[in-house]
C-alpha positions as CSV (number, residue, x, y, z in Angstrom):
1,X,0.0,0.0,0.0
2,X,1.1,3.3,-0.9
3,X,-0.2,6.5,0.6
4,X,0.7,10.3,-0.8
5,X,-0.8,13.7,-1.4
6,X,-2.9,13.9,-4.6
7,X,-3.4,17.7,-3.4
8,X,-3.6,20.1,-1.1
9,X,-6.8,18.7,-0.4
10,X,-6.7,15.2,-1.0
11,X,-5.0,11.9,-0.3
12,X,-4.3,8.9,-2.8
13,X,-4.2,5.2,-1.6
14,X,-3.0,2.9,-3.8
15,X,-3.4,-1.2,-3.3
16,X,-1.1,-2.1,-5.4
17,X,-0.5,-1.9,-9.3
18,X,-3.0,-4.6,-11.1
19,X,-6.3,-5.2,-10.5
20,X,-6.9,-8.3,-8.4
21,X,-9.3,-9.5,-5.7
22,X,-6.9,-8.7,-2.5
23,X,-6.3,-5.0,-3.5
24,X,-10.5,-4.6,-4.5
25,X,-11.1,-5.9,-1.2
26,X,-8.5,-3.6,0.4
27,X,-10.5,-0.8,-1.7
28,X,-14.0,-1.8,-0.5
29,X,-13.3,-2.0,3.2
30,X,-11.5,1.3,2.8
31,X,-14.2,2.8,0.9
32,X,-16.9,1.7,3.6
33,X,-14.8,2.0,6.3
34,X,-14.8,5.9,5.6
35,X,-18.0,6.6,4.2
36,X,-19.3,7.9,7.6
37,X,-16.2,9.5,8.8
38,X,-16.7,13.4,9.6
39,X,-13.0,14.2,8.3
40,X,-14.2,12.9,4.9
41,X,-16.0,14.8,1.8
42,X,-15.8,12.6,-0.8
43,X,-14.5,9.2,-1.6
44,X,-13.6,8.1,-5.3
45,X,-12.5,4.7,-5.4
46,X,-10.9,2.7,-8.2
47,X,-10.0,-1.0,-9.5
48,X,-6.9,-0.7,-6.8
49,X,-7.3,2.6,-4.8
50,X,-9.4,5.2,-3.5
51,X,-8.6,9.2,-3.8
52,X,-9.6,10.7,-0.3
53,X,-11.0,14.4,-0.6
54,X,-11.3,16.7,2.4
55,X,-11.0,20.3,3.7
56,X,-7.6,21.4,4.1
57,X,-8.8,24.4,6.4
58,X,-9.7,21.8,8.9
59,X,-7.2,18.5,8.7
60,X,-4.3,17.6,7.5
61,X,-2.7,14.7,5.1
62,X,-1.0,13.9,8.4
63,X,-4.6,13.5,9.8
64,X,-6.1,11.7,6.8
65,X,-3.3,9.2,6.8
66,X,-3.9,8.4,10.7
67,X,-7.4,7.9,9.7
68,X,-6.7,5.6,6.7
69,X,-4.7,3.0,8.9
70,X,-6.9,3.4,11.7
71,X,-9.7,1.6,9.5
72,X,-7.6,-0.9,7.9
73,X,-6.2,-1.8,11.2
74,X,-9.4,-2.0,13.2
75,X,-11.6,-5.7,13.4
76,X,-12.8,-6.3,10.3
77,X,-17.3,-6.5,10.1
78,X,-18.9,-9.1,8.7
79,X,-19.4,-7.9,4.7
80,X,-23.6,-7.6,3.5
81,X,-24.4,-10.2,1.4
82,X,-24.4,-8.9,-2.2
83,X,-27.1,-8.3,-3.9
84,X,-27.6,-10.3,-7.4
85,X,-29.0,-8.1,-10.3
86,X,-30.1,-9.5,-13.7
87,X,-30.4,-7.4,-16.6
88,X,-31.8,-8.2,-19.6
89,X,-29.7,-8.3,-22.9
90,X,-30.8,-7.7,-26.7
91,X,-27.2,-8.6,-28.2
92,X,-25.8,-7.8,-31.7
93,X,-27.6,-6.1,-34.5
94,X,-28.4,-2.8,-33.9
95,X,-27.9,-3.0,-30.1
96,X,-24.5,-4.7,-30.3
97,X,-22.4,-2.9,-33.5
98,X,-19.5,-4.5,-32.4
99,X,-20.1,-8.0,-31.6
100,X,-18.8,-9.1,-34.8
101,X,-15.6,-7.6,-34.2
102,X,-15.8,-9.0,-31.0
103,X,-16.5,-12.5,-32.3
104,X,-13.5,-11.9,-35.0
105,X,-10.6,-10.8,-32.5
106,X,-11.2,-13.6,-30.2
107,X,-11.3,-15.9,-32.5
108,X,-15.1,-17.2,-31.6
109,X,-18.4,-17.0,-33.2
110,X,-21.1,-14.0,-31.9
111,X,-23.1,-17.0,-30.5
112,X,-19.6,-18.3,-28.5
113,X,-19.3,-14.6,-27.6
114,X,-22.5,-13.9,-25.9
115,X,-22.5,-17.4,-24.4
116,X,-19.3,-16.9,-23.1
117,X,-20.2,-13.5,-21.5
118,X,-23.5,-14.3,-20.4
119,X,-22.0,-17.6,-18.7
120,X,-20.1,-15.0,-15.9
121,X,-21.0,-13.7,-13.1
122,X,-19.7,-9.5,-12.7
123,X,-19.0,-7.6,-9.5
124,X,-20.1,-3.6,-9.5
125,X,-15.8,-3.0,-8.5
126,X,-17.4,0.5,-8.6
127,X,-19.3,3.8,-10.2
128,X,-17.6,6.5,-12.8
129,X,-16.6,8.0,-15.7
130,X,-19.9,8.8,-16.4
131,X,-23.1,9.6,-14.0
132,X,-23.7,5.6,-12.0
133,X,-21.1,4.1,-15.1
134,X,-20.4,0.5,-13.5
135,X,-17.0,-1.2,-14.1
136,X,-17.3,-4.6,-14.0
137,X,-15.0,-7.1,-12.6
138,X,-15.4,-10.6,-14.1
139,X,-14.9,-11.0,-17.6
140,X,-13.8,-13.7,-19.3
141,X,-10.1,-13.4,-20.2
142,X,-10.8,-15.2,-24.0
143,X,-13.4,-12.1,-24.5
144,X,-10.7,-9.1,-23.6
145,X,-11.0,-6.4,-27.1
146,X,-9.2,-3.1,-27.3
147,X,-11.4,0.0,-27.5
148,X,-12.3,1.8,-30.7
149,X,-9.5,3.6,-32.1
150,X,-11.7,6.5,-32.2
151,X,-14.6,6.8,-29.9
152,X,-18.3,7.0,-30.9
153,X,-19.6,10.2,-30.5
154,X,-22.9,9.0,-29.1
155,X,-23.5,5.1,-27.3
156,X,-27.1,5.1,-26.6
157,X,-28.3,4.3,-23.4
158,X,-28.1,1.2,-21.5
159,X,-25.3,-0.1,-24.0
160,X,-23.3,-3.1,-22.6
161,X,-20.2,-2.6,-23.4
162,X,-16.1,-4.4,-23.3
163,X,-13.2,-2.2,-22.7
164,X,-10.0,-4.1,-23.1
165,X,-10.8,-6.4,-20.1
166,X,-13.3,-5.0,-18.4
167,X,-16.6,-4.8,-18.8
168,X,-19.0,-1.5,-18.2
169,X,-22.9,0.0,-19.3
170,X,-23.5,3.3,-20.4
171,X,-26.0,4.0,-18.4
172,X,-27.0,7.1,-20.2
173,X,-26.1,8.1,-24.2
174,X,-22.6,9.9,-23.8
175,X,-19.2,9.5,-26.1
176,X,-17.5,6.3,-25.8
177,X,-14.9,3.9,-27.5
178,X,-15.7,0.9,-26.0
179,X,-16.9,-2.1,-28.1
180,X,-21.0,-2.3,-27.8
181,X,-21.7,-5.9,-28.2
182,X,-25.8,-5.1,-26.7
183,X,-28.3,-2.9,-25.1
184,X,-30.2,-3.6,-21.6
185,X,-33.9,-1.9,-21.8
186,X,-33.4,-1.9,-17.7
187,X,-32.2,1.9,-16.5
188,X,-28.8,2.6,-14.8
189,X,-29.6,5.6,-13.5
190,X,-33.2,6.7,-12.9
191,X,-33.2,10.2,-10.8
192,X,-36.5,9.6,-9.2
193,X,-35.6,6.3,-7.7
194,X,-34.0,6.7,-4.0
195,X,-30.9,5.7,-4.7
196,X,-30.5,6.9,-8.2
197,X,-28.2,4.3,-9.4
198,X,-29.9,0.7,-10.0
199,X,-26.2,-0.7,-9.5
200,X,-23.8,0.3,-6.6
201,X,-20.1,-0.9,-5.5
202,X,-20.1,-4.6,-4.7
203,X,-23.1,-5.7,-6.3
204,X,-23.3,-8.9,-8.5
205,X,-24.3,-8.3,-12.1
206,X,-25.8,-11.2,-14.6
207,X,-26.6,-10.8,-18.0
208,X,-29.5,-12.1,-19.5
209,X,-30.1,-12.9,-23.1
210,X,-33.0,-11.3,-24.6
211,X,-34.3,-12.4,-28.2
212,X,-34.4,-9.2,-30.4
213,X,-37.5,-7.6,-30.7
């Protein structure tokens, strides 16, 4: 673990330099650990850190960094049981533009694609980018694709997406270059719903497969 100064106002751990499931844990019980604490603004964790804002006027980095190893040190809870979300999936077509090329560069057909990625189970490792974008932990290694050289200028809604090995959905039409292989009809983000976000850090994502209407 490695701890320094992002700014004059915030504080950057780091769990180590690839993603893996010891330096996510460290990042959720960080994340929760702090979520309540007064010294805290804001929290934005990551694949295998979390940057730690606060107000400079009141605490320190000195401080910060007490607090930090203080919650890493201190008995570890029992964690919630995560919740299980299915989504429903129209893939390929005009849903999923990129399947084919998906298909191509691993070396599998569309229907090995989709059965492949429907066949895994993702964890929410957690929410950015974009208003409640999920980055998804769990893909299968054989379905890994770079991004688009050049990035769309508009991914509609709800497109499920791979990134070089991750997996993500827009949850609302933005810019993107990541390959859309389908399209959920289920809403990532829904302001009138308490919380907002239908998907939140920690939470088990399944994909469904959906016959094209």
């Amino acid at each position: 673990m490695t701890i320094r100064p992002a700014s004059d106002r915030s504080l950057h751990v780091v769990f180590g330099d690839r993603i893996s499931a010891e330096s996510y844990a460290s990042v959720v019980r960080l994340t929760h650990g702090l979520e309540s604490a007064r010294e805290v603004l804001n929290l934005h964790p990551a694949y295998t850190s979390v940057l730690i804002d606060f107000d400079p006027r009141r605490y320190t980095h000195e401080r910060i960094e007490a607090l930090v190893h203080a919650c890493l040190e201190s008995p570890r809870p029992p964690e919630p049981e995560p919740r299980q979300v299915d989504l429903p999936v129209e893939f390929g077509g005009e849903c999923g533009p990129d399947l084919d090329d998906v298909a191509r560069h691993t070396g599998l057909s569309p229907e090995g694609v989709v059965e492949q990625f429907t066949a895994a189970i993702y964890e929410v490792y957690f929410v950015g980018f974009a208003t409640c974008f999920p980055y998804l932990g769990g893909l299968p290694p054989e379905l890994a694709t770079p991004r688009l050289s050049a990035p769309r200028k508009h991914v509609p809604e709800g497109s499920v997406a791979i990134g070089g090995h991750q997996a993500g959905i827009y949850p609302l039409a933005s810019p993107g270059g990541w390959r859309l292989i389908g399209r959920t009809r289920l809403r990532l983000f829904d302001p009138q719903s308490v919380p907002p976000p239908l998907l939140r850090m920690g939470d088990r994502v399944r994909f469904v497969p959906e016959a094209r209407r």
